[in-house]
matplotlib code that plots the C-alpha trace (Angstrom):
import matplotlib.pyplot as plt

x = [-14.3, -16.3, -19.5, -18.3, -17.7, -20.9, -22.6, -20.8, -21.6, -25.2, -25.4, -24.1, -26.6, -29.3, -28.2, -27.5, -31.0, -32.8, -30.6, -31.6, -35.2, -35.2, -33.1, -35.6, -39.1, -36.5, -35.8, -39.9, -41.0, -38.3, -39.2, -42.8, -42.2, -39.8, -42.4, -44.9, -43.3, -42.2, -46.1, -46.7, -43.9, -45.9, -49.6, -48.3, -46.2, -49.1, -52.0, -49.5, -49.7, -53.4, -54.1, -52.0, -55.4, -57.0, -55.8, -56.4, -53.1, -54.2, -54.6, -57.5, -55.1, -54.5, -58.0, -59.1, -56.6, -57.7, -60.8, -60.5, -58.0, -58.6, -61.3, -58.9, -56.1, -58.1, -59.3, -55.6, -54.4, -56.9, -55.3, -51.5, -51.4, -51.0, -54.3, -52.9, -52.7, -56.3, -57.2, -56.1, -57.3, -60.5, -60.7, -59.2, -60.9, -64.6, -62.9, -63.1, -67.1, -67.3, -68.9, -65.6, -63.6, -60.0, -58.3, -59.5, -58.4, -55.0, -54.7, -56.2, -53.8, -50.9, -51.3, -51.8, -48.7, -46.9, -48.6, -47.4, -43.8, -43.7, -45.0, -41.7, -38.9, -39.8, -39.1, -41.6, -41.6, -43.1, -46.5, -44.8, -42.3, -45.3, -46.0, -49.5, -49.9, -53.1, -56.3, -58.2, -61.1]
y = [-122.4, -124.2, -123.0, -119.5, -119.7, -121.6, -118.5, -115.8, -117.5, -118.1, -114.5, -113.2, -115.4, -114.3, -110.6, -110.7, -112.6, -109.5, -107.2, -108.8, -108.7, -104.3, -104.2, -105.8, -103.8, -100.5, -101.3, -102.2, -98.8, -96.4, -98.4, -98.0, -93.8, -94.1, -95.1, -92.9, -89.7, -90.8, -90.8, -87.9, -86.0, -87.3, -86.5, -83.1, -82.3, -82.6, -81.1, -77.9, -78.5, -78.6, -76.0, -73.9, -74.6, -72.5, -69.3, -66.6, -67.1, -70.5, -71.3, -73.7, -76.9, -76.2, -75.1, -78.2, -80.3, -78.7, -79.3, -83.4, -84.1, -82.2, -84.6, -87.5, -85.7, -84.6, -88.4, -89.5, -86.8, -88.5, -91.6, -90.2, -86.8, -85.8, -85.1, -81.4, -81.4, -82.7, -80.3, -77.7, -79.2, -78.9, -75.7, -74.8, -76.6, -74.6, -71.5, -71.9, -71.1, -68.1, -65.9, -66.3, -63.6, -63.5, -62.6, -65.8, -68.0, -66.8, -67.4, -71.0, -71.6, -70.2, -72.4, -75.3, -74.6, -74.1, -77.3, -79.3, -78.2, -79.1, -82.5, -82.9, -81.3, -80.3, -76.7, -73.8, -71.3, -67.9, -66.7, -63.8, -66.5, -67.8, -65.4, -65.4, -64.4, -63.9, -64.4, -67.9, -68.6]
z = [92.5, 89.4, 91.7, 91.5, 87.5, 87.0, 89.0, 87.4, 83.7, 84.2, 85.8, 82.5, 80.1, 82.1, 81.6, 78.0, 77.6, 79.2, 77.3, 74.6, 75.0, 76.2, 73.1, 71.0, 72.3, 72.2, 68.6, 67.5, 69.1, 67.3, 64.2, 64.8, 65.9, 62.6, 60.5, 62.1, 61.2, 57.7, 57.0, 58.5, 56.5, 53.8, 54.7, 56.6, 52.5, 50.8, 53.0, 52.5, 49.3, 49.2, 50.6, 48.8, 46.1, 48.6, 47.9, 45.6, 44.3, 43.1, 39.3, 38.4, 38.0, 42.1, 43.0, 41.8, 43.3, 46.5, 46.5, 45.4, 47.9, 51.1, 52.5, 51.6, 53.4, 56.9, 57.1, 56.5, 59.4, 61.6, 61.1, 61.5, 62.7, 66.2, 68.4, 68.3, 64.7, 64.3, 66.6, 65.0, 61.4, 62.7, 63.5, 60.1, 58.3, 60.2, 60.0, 56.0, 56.2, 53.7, 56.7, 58.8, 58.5, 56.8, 59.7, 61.4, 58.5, 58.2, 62.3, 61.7, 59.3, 60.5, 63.9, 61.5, 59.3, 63.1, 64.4, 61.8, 61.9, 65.4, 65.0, 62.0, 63.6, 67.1, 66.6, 66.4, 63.8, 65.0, 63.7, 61.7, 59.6, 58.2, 55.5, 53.5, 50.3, 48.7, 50.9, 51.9, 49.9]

ax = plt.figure().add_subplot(projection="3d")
ax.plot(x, y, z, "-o")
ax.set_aspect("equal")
plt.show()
């Protein structure tokens, strides 16, 4: 009978040990994934922000805000942002040439904007939701 306890007990131990240890990697990778969006919320804020400096609608305080920080910003998203996002942060970011034309612009941004939003909440937000106002210098 004790052999039966003894067997039963050190069956248990052993279980709650290797509970213990999936518990413990679970909980590191939802804190790192945790902290991982957090910065993106923040980068992903404040390159909508930026490159709101961008268009025509922009006052001087803004255009100029835009154009110190948006470097700073695309190496930051390099660093945190998705490899979607980067993706399509490059190809913003070279549709911007002056020759490009603005119909190309707004679509680069607009799959930016949507790119974004998706990496945050999961959810997709159509191409028409994202409303433009002004044009992309």
């Amino acid at each position: 009978m004790s052999e039966i306890v003894l067997a039963i007990l050190s069956g248990g131990v052993a279980g709650a040990i290797v509970s213990g240890v999936i518990s413990y990697f679970v909980s590191i990778r939802l804190d790192r994934e945790q902290r991982v969006q957090e910065q993106r919320k923040i980068i992903y804020s404040e390159i909508h922000d930026v490159l709101a400096g961008f268009f025509t609608t922009a006052d001087k305080t803004e255009e100029r805000h835009a154009k110190d920080n948006l470097t700073r910003l695309f190496r930051q998203s390099q660093i945190w942002g998705s490899p979607e996002m980067v993706k399509k942060f490059n190809s913003f970011l070279e549709a911007m040439d002056v020759s490009r034309p603005q119909d190309e612009k707004n679509r680069q941004y607009r799959e930016l904007i949507i790119r974004m939003r998706q990496d945050l909440t999961g959810e997709t937000i159509s191409y028409e939701d994202i409303k433009i106002y002004g044009k992309i210098t």
